[in-house]
VOKE-623154 format. One record per residue (C-alpha): residue number from 1; residue in three letters; x, y, z. Coordinates in nm, 4 decimals, decimal comma. Example, Ala and Ser with C-alpha at 12.3 -4.5 7.8 and 13.67 -1.06 7.14 Angstrom:
BEGIN
k 1; r ala; east 1,2300; north -0,4500; up 0,7800
k 2; r ser; east 1,3670; north -0,1060; up 0,7140
This chain:
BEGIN
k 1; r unk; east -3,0293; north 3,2710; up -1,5118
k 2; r unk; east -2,9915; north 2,9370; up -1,6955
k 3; r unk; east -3,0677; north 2,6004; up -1,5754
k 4; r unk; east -2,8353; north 2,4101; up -1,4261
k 5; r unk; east -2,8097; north 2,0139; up -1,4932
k 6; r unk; east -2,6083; north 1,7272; up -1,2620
k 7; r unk; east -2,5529; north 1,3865; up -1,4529
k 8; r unk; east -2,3503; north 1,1178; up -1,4667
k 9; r unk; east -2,4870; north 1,0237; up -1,7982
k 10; r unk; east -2,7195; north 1,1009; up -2,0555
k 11; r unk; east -2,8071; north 1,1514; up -2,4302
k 12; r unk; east -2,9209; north 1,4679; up -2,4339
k 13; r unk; east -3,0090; north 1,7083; up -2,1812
k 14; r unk; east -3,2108; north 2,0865; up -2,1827
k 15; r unk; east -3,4236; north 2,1988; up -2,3769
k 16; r unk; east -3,5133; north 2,1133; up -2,6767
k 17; r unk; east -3,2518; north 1,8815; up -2,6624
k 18; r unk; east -3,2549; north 1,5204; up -2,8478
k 19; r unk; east -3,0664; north 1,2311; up -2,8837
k 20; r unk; east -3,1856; north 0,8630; up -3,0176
k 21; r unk; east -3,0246; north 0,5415; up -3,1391
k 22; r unk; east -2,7948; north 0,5602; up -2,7981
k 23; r unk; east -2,6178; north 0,2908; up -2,6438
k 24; r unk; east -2,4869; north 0,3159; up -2,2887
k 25; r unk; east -2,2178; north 0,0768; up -2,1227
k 26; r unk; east -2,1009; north 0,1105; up -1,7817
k 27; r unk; east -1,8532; north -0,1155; up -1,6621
k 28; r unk; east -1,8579; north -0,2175; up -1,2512
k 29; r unk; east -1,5319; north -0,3017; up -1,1384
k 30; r unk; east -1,6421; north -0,5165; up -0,8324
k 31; r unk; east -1,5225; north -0,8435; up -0,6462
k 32; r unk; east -1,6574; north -1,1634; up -0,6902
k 33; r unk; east -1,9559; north -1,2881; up -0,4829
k 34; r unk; east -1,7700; north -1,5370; up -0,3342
k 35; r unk; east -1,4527; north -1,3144; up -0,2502
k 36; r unk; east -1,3548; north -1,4228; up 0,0621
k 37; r unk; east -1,3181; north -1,0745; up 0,2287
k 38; r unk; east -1,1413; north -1,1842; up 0,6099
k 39; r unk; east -0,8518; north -1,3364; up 0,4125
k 40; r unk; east -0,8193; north -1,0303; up 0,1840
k 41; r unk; east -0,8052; north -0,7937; up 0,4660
k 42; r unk; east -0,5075; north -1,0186; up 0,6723
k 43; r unk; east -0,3333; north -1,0398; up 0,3190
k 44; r unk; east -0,3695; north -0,6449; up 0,3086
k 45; r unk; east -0,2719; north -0,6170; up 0,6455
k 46; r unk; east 0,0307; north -0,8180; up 0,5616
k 47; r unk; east 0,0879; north -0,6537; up 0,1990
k 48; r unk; east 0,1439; north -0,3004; up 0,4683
k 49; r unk; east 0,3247; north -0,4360; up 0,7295
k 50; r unk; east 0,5844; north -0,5524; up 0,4412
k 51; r unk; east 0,5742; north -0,2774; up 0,2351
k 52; r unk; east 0,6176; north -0,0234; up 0,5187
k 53; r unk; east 0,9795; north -0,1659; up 0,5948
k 54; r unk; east 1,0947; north -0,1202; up 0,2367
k 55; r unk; east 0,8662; north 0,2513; up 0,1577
k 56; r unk; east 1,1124; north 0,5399; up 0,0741
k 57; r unk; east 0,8934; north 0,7806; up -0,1562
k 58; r unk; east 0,6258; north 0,9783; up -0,0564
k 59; r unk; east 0,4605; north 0,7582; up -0,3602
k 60; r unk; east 0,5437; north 0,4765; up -0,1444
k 61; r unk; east 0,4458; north 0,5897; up 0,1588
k 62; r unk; east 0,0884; north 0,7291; up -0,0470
k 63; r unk; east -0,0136; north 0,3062; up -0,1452
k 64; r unk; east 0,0873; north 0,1985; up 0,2220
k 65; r unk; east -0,1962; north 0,4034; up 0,3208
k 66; r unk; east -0,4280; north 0,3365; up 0,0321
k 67; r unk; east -0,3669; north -0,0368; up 0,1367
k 68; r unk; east -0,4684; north 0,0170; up 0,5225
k 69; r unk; east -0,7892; north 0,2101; up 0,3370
k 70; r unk; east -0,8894; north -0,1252; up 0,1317
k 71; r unk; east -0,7682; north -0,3507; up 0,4152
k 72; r unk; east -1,1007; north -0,1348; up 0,5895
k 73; r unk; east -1,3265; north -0,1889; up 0,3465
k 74; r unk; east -1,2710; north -0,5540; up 0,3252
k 75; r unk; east -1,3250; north -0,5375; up 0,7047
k 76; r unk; east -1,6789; north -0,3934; up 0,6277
k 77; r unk; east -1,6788; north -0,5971; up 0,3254
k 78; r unk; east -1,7387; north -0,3153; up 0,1025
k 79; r unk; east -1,5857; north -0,4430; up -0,2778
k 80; r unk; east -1,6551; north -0,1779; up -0,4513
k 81; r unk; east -1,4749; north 0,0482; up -0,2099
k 82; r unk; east -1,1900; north -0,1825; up -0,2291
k 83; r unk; east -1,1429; north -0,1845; up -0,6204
k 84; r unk; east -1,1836; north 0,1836; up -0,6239
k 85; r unk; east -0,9242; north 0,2282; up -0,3600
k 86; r unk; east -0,6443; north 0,0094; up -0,5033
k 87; r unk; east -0,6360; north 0,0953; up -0,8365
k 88; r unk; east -0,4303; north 0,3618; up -0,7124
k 89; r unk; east -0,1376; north 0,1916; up -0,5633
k 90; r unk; east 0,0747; north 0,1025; up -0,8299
k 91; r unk; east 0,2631; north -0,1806; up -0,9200
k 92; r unk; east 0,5550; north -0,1800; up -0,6537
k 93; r unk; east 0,2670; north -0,2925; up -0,4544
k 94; r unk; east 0,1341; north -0,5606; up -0,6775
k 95; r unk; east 0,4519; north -0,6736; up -0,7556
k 96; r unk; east 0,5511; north -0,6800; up -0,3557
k 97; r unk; east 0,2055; north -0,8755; up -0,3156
k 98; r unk; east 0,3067; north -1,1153; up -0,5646
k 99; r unk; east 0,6341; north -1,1610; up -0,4698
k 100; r unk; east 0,5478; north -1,2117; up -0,0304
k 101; r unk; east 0,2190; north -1,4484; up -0,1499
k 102; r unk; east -0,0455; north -1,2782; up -0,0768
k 103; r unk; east -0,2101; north -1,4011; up -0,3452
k 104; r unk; east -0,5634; north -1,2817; up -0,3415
k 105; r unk; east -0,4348; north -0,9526; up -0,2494
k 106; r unk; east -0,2293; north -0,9407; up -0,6054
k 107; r unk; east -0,4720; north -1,0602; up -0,7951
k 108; r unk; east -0,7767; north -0,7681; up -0,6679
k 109; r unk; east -0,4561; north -0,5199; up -0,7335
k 110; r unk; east -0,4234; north -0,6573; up -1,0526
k 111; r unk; east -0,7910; north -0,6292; up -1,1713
k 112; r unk; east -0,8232; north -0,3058; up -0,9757
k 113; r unk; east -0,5356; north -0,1429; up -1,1677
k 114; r unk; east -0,6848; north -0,3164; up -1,5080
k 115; r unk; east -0,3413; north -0,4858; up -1,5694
């Protein structure tokens, strides 16, 4: 049987394998050390509570719950959990954040999403 190899990255890989001159980049999406992670969660949990009365696809309905996800990690203050989580939601929800204030909320949707 043949070997069997798990990475996330890497040059080369077996044997006899070789690789040189490589350059790696990996980008971390994260929030800022000084995010202030109690007011993102109430503008999350205000981002829902809005977004829930006006919901009508199962898209919709998908980033509602995505939201209440991230508005949990910024409870355990977990950023990286958060960006991963709402760069999924789309932009009916950053444009809903933008539009009810939440602006902290919109603006970690807006780097999440890369927009």
């Amino acid at each position: 049987m043949g070997d069997t190899y798990h990475v996330n990255q890497a040059g080369a890989v077996g044997p006899g394998s070789s690789a040189s001159n490589n350059t790696f980049n990996q980008q971390v999406n994260s929030l800022p050390e000084n995010t202030d992670y109690g007011r993102l969660s109430e503008e999350l949990g205000a981002l829902k509570k809005h977004l829930r009365s006006s919901a009508e696809s199962p898209e919709q309905f998908t980033a509602i719950a995505t939201i209440a996800d991230a508005e949990e990690a910024a409870k355990k203050r977990d950023g990286s959990k958060i960006m991963r989580t709402l760069a999924s939601v789309g932009k009916w929800a950053f444009d809903a954040a933008t539009e009810i204030g939440t602006d902290i909320a919109a603006e970690v949707i807006k780097k999440s999403m890369g927009i």
